[in-house]
C-alpha positions in Angstrom: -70.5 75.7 43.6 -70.1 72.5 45.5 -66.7 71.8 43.2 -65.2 75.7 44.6 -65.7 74.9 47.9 -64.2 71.4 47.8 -61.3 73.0 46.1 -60.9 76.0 48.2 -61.2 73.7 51.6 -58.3 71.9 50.1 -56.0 74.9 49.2 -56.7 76.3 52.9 -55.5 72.6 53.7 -52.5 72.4 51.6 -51.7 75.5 53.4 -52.2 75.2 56.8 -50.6 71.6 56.4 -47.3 72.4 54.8 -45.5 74.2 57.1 -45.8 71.0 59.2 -44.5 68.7 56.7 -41.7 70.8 56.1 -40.5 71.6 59.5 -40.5 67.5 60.4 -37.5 66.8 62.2 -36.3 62.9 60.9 -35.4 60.6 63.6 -32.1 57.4 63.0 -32.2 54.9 65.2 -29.9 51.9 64.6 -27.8 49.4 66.4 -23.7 50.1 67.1 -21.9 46.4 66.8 -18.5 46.3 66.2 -16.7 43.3 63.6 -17.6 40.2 65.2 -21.4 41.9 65.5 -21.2 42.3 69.4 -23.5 45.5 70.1 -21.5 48.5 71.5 -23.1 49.9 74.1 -22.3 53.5 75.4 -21.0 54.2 71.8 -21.3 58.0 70.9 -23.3 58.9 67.6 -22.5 62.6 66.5 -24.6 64.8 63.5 -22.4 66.9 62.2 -21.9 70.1 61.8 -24.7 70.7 64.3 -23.4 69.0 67.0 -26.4 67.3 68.5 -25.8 63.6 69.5 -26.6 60.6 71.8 -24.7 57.5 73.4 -26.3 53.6 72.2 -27.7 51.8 75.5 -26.2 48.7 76.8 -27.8 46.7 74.0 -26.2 49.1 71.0 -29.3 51.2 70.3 -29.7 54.5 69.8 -32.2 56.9 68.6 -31.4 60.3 67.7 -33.7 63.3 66.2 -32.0 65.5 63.7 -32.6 69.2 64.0 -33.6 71.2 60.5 -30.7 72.5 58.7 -30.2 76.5 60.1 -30.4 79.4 56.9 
């Protein structure tokens, strides 16, 4: 009985849980430098096709959160 239950409360886990895991948005963050490795700040960073984007900060950096793919 003791074996059902711990299996059961791990399906209802698996369950509730994925939907979570699934829908995580990933997050790039980086550094812009050009050739000579000077960082770039106020560089635009783009994700296409959806459009979504952010500029790098005075030292290069960026970090940018990529929405799930529509469909």
């Amino acid at each position: 009985m003791r074996k059902l239950f711990y299996l059961l409360a791990g399906l209802a886990c698996c369950l509730l849980l994925s939907p979570r895991l699934i829908a995580q948005n990933p997050t790039i963050t980086g550094t812009i430098t050009d050739a000579s490795g000077n960082a770039v700040g106020g560089a635009s960073i783009v994700v296409q096709p959806a459009g979504k984007g952010t500029t790098s900060d005075a030292d290069g950096k960026f970090t940018l959160t990529i929405p799930p793919a529509p469909g």
